[in-house]
N, C-alpha and C positions, 0 to 999 in steps of 0.2 A: 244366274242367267244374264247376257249382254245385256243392256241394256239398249234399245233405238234411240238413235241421238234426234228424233223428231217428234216434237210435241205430240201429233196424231199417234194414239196406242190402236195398235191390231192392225195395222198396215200391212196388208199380204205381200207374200214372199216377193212374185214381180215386182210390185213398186219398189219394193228395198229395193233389188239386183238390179235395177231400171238406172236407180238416184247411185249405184255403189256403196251403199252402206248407209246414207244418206249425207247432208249438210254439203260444205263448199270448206275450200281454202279459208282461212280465217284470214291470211296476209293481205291475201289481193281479191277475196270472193270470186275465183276461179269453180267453175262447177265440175273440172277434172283435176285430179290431187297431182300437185308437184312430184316429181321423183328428185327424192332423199339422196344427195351425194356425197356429202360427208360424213366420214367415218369415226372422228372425233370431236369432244365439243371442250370448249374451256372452260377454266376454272374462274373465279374473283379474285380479289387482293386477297381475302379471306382462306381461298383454297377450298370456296362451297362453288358447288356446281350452278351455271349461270341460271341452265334446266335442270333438275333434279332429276326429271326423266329422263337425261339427254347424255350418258358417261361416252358409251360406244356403240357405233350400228350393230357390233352382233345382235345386240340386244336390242339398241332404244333405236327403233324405225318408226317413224309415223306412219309408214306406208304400211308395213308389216300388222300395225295396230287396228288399221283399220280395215285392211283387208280380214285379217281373224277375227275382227268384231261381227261383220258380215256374214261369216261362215257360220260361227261359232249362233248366229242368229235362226240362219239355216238350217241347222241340224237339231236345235232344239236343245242346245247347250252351255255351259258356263264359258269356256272359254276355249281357243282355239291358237297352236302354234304352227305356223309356214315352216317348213324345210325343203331342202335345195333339190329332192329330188323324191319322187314316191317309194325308192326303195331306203334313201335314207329316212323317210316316217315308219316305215316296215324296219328299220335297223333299231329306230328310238323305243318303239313299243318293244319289241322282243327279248333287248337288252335290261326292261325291266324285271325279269326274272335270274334270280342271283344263278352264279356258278355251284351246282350241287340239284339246283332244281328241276321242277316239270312243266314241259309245255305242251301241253295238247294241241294239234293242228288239221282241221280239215283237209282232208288226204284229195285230190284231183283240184287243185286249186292253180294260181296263177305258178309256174313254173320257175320265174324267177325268185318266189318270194320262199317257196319250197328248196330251193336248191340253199339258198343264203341261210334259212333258218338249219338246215342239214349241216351246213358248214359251222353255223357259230355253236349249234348244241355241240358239234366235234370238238370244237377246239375249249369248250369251258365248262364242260363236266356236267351240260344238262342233259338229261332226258328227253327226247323227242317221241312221243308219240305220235302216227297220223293214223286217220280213224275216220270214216265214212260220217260226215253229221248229217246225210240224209235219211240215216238209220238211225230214228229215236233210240229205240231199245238198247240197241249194241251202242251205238254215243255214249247213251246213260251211265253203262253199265263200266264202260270204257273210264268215263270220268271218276266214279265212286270209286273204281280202284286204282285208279293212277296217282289220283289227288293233285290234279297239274294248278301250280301256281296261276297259268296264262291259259288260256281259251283262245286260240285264234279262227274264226271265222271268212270266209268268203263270200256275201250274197249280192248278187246271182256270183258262181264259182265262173272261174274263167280259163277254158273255156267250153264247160260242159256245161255250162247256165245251168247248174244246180243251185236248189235254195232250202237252206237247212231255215230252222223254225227258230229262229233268234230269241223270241220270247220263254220258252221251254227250256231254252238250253240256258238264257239267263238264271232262269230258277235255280235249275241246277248248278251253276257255280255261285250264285250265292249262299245256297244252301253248303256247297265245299269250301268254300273260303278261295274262288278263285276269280281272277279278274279275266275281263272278256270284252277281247276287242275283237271289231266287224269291218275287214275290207269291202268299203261298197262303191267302190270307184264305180264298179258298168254300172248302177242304178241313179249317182247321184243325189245329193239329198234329199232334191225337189220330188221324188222317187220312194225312196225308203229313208226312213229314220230309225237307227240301230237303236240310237239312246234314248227314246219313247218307249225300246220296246225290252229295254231292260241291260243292254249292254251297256259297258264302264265309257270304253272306248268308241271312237270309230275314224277309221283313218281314207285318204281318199288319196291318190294320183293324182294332184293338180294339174298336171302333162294332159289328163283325157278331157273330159267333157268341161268340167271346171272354165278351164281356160279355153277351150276348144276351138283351135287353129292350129294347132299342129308347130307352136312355136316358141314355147316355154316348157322345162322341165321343171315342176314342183311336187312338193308332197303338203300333205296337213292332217293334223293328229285334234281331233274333238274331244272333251270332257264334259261330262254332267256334275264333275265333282273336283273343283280347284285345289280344295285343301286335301286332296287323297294323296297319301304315300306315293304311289304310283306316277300322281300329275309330277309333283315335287321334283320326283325324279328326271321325268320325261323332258320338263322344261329345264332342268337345269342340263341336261345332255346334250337341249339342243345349243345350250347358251356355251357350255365349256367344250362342247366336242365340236363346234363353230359348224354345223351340217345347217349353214343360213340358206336361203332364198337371198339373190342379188335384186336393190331394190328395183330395175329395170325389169325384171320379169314378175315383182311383185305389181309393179302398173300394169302392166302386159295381163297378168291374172286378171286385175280389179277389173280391167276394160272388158275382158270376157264373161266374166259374170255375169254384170250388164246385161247380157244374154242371152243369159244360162237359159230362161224360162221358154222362150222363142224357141231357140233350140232345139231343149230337151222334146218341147210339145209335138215339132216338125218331127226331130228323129225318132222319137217314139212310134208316131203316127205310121210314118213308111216303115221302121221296123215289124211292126206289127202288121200291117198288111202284107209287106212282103213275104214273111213268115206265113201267110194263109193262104199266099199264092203258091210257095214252094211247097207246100207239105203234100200236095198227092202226086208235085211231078214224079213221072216216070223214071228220070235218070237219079232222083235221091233216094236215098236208102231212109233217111230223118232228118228232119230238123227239132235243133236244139232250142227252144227258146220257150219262157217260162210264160208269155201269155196267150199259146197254143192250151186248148182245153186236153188236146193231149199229152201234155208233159205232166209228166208223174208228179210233180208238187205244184200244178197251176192253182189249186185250191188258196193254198198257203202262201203262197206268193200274192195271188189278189188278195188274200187279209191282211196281207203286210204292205203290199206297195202300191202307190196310187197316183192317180192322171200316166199310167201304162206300165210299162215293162224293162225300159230301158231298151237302149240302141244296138248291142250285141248280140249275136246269135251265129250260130254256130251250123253248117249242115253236114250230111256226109253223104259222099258220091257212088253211087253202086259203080262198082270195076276197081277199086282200088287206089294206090298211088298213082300208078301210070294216069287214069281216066280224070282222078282228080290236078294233077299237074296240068293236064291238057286244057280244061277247063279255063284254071285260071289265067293261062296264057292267052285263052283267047277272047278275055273279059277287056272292055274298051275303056268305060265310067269310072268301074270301079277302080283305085290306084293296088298293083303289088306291093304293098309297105306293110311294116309293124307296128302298132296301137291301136288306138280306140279313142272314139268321144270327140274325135275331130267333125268338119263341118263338110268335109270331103269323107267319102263313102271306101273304104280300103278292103283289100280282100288276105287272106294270109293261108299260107301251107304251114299250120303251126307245126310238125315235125319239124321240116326244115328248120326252122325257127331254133325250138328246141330242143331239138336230138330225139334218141330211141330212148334215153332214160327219163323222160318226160311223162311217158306211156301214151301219150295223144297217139292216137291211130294214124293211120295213114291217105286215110278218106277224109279225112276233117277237115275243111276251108273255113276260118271264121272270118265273120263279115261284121266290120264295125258300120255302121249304116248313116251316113250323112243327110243333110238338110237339103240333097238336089229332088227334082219332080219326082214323084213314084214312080210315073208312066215309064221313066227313064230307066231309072234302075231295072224294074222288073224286064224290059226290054234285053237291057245290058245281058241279066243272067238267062231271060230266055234264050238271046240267041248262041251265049256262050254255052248251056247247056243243049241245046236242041241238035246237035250234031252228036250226039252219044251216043 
């Protein structure tokens, strides 16, 4: 487990994310960290290194160390490694599974991660399974006979806000001998914690709520176990296959973080009401979001995830594409853009986005829900819906 570099033990998550991990500059007592510019360090007459920790920044960042200490504190974990973009943490875990092997994957999951996983099981002789894990049974039943190496996970899925039972399905690949990682970008860690609840893994988009301004690409990969085969790997792929985080948007993280706690608590908050305002209009067909008592796993989701729900949510428009295009056009607040977890409230035509081979219908707008007044938002989509 990280250690807190502050005398005070049990120091809740805010105050860490408040202090950035905690401590000051040691050079100047600065209370925001320098950004790290050099990329190599020198040797002695001797030919030993001046810092032992200090060869080359792929590796030796102070920023990078301390930002993962942070995280790595957050999720309830040993240790934690930065990469340059959330789909290169989605590339590092995946690749952990040799050529010849099996990876089971949560079928309706984020689309990008789906398509990449489709393409590298093609090209190196793995096995791909995708497999509903909302469906204990058939999951189970799926796993015992596949015997997949990797477990990969989505909770909440994105973007049908499904939530498979992380804990159960833990059991079950430790019982197969398989490792199991948890994408929990829409929830955050402050949210759910995969590796309390029995997963190896858990990897996040630093891009979304993480940093959440909408102005850093990163990813990051959690461990509850350093010395595992698996970690070994994973950190050294990111050290040899150079998939770093530029120390500039590792400040740019740290400074978000910060945050994180304000934040997540605001976008939850409007998420979730607005989710209780939309569910019996008129012009929606459903809304998608797990802490509606009517979504099929809101049960299991409140035993796993806590202080709310997370910011995403998903609805669909009775009349189809046509009615849903229309909509979103004529939404003011909310921005037309792609992601999530930013501090600005964005709306998305995921087809568009991602094609017919997606399977996202065509009624689907998902809505990443920002830190602006409620009154506003629900305004925004009332008047944008109220002409249907």
């Amino acid at each position: 487990m990280t250690k807190s570099p502050f005398k005070i033990s049990g120091l809740h998550s805010d105050s860490l994310l408040a202090h950035g991990g905690g401590g000051f500059d040691a050079a100047t007592g600065a209370v925001v960290p320098p950004i790290p510019v050099a990329t190599t360090f020198v040797r002695d007459e001797a030919y030993e290194l001046v810092s032992s920790s200090h060869l080359y920044s792929r590796d030796d960042n102070d920023l990078f160390r301390k930002t993962e200490g942070l995280i790595a504190q957050l999720e309830g974990g040993a240790e934690s490694r930065l990469f340059a973009s959330g789909m290169a943490a989605v590339a590092a875990v995946a690749r952990c599974v040799k050529p010849g092997g099996t990876l089971l994957v949560q079928s309706g999951i984020y689309w990008g991660t789906t398509l990449f996983l489709r393409k590298l099981c093609a090209r190196t002789n793995i096995a791909l399974i995708e497999a509903d894990a909302t469906d204990p049974s058939a999951f189970s039943d799926e796993l015992s006979v596949t015997k997949p190496d990797l477990v990969w996970l989505e909770v909440p899925s994105n973007p049908f806000l499904d939530v498979a039972d992380i804990q159960e399905i833990a059991k079950l690949c430790q019982g197969a001998g398989a490792l199991l990682a948890v994408d929990a970008t829409a929830a955050t860690p402050l949210v759910l914690k995969p590796l309390a609840l029995g997963a190896d893994l858990v990897m996040h988009s630093a891009t979304k709520a993480l940093n959440g301004h909408s102005d850093v690409l990163g990813g990051v990969v959690t461990t509850k176990d350093p010395d595992s085969e698996a970690w070994a790997f994973l950190t050294e792929e990111r050290k040899l296959g150079g998939a770093v985080m530029g120390s500039f948007e590792a400040w740019l993280l740290l400074r978000g973080l910060r945050t994180l706690s304000l934040r997540v608590e605001r976008m939850n908050t409007n998420t979730q009401k607005l989710a209780e305002h939309l569910k019996g209009h008129a012009a929606i067909a459903e809304v998608l979001y797990p802490g509606l008592e009517s979504h099929s796993q809101h049960t299991l989701a409140k035993s796993m995830m806590t202080g709310g729900f997370g910011s995403l949510m998903s609805i669909r428009i009775k009349g189809g594409r046509k009615v849903a295009m229309r909509t979103v056009g004529a939404l003011d607040l909310f921005q037309r853009a792609t992601s999530l977890g930013g501090v600005e409230s964005l709306v998305e035509h995921r087809q568009t986005i991602e094609g017919d081979a997606s399977g996202i219908p065509d009624d689907l707008l998902r809505l990443s829900i920002g830190i602006e007044h409620i009154s506003d938002l629900i305004a925004d989509l009332d008047q944008a819906l109220g002409g249907l």
